[in-house]
TORPA-4810 file (N, C-alpha, C, O; in nm, 3 decimals):
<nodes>
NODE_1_10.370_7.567_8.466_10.252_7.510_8.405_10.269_7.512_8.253_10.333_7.594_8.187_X
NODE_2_10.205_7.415_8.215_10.256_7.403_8.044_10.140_7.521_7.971_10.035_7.547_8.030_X
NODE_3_10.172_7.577_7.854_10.122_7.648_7.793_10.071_7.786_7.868_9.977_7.851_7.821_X
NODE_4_10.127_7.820_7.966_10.121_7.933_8.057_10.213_7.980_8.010_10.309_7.918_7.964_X
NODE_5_10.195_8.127_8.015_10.300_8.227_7.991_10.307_8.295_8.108_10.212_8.342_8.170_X
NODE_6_10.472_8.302_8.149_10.452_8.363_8.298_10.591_8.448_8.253_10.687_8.397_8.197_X
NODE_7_10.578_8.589_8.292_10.662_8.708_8.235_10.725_8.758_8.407_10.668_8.764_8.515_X
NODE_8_10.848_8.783_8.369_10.951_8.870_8.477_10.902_9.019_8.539_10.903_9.068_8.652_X
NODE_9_10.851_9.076_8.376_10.798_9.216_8.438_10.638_9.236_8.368_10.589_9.148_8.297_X
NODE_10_10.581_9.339_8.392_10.460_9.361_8.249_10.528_9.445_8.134_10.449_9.476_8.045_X
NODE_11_10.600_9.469_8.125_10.657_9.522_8.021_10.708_9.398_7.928_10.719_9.414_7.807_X
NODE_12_10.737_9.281_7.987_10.807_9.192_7.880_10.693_9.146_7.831_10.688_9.117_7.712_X
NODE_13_10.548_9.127_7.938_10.431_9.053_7.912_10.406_9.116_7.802_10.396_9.065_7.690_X
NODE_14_10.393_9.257_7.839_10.318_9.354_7.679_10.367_9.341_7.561_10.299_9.339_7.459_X
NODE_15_10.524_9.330_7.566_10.581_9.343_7.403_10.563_9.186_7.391_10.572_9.143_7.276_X
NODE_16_10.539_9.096_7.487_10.510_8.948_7.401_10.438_8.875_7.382_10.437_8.762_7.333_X
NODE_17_10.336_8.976_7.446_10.171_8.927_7.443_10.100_9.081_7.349_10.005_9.041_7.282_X
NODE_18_10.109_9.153_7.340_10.020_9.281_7.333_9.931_9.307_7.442_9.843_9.390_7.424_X
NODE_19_9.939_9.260_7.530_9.871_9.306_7.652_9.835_9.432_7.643_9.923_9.509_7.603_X
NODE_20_9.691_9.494_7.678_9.639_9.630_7.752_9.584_9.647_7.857_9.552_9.760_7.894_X
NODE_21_9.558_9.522_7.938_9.482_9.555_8.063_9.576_9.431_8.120_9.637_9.339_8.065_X
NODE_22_9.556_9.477_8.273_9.625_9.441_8.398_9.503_9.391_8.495_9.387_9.427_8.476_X
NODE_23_9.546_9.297_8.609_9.498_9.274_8.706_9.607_9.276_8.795_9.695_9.190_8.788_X
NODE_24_9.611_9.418_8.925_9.707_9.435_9.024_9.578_9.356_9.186_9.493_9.412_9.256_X
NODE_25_9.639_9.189_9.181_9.616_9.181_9.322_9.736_9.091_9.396_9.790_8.981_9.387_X
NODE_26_9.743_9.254_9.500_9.880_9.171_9.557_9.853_9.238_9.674_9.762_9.320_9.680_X
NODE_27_9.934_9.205_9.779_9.933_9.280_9.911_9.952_9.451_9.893_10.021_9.510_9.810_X
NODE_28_9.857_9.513_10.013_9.871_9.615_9.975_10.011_9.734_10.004_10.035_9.835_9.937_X
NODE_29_10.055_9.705_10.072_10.232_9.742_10.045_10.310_9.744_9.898_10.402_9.816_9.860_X
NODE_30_10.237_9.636_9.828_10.319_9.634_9.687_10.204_9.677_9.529_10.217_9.650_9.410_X
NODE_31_10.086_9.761_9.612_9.975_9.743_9.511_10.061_9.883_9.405_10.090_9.874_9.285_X
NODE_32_10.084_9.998_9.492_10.130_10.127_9.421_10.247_10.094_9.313_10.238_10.137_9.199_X
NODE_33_10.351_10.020_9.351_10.446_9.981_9.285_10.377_9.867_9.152_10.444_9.843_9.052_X
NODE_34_10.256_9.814_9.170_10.262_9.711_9.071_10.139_9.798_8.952_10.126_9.760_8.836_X
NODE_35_10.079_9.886_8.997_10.004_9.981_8.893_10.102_10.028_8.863_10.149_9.963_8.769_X
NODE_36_10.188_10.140_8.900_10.270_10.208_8.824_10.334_10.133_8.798_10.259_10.091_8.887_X
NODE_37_10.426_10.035_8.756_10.494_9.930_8.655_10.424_9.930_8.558_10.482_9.955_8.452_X
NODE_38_10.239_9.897_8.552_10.157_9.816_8.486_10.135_9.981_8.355_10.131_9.979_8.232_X
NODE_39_10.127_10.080_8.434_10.133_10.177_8.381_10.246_10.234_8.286_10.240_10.249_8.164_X
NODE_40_10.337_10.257_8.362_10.488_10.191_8.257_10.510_10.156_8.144_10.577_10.215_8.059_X
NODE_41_10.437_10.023_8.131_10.444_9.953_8.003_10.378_9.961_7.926_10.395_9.906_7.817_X
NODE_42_10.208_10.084_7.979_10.165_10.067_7.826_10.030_10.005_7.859_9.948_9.998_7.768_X
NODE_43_10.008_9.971_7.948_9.862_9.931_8.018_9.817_10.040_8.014_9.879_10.138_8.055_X
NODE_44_9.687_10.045_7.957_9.553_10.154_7.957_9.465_10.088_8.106_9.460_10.149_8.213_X
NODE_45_9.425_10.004_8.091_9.338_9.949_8.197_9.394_9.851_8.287_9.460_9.752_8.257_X
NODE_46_9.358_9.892_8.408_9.467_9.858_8.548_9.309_9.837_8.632_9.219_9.920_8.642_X
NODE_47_9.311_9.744_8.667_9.231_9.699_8.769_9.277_9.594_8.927_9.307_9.479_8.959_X
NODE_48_9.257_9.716_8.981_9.349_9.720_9.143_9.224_9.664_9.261_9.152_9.737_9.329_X
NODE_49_9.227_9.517_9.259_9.160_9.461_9.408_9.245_9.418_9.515_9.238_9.305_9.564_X
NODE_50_9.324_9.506_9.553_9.356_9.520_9.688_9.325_9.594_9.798_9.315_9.716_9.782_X
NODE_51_9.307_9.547_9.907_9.232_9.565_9.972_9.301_9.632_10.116_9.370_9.563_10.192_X
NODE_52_9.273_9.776_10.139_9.364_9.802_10.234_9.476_9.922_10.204_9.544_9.993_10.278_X
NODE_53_9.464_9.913_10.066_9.575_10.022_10.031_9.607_10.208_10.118_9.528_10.301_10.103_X
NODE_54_9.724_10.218_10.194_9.656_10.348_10.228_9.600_10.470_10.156_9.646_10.495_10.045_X
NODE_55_9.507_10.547_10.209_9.461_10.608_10.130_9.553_10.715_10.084_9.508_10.798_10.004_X
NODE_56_9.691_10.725_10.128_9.794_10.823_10.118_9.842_10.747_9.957_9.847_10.802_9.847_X
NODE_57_9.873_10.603_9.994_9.985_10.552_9.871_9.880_10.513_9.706_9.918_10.475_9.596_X
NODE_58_9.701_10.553_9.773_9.620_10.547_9.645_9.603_10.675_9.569_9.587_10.662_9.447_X
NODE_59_9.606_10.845_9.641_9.622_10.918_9.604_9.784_10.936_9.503_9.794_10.956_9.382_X
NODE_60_9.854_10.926_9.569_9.995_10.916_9.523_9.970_10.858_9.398_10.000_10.933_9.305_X
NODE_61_9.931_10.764_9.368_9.975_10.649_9.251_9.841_10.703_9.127_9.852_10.722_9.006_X
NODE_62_9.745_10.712_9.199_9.620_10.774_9.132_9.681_10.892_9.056_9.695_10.881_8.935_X
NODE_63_9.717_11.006_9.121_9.784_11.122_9.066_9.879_11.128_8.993_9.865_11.194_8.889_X
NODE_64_9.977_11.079_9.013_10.049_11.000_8.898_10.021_10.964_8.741_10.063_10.990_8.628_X
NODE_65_9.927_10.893_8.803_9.886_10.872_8.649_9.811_10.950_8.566_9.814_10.950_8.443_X
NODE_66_9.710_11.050_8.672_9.659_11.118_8.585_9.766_11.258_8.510_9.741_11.331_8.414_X
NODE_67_9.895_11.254_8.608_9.985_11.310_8.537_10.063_11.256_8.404_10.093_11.324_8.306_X
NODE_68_10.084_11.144_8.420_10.118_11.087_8.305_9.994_11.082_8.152_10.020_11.090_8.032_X
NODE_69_9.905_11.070_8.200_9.810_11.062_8.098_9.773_11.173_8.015_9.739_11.177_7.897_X
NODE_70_9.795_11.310_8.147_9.792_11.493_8.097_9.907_11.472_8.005_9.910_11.568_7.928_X
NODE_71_10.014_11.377_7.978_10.175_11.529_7.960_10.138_11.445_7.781_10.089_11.332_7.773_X
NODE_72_10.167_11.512_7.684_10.157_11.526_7.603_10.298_11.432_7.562_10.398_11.413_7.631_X
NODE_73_10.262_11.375_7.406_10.345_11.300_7.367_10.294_11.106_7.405_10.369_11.015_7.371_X
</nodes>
């Protein structure tokens, strides 16, 4: 599409947009993997409408981050 910017990862999006917020909707098999990427790069705000996620792979990814957000630096 013309004047669309469409990026490989969110990390390329962020350094070439300044991106801070995310929208993760994708199947829920690939939701954990696409927050933590989104997280990765530098996204503060991650907003996850998928639907279905187990509640095993939302804890997991949830915790995560609040580990990443604790560690200093």
């Amino acid at each position: 599409m013309d004047g669309i910017p469409v990026f490989e990862t969110v990390e390329e999006a962020v350094g070439r947009t300044g991106a801070t917020a995310s929208m993760v909707i994708v199947p829920a098999p690939f939701a954990s993997s696409a927050v933590i990427e989104a997280a990765e790069a530098g996204i503060r705000l991650i907003v996850c409408l998928t639907e279905g996620i187990p509640a095993q792979d939302e804890a997991r990814f949830y915790n995560r981050l609040l580990e990443e957000h604790r560690a200093p630096g």
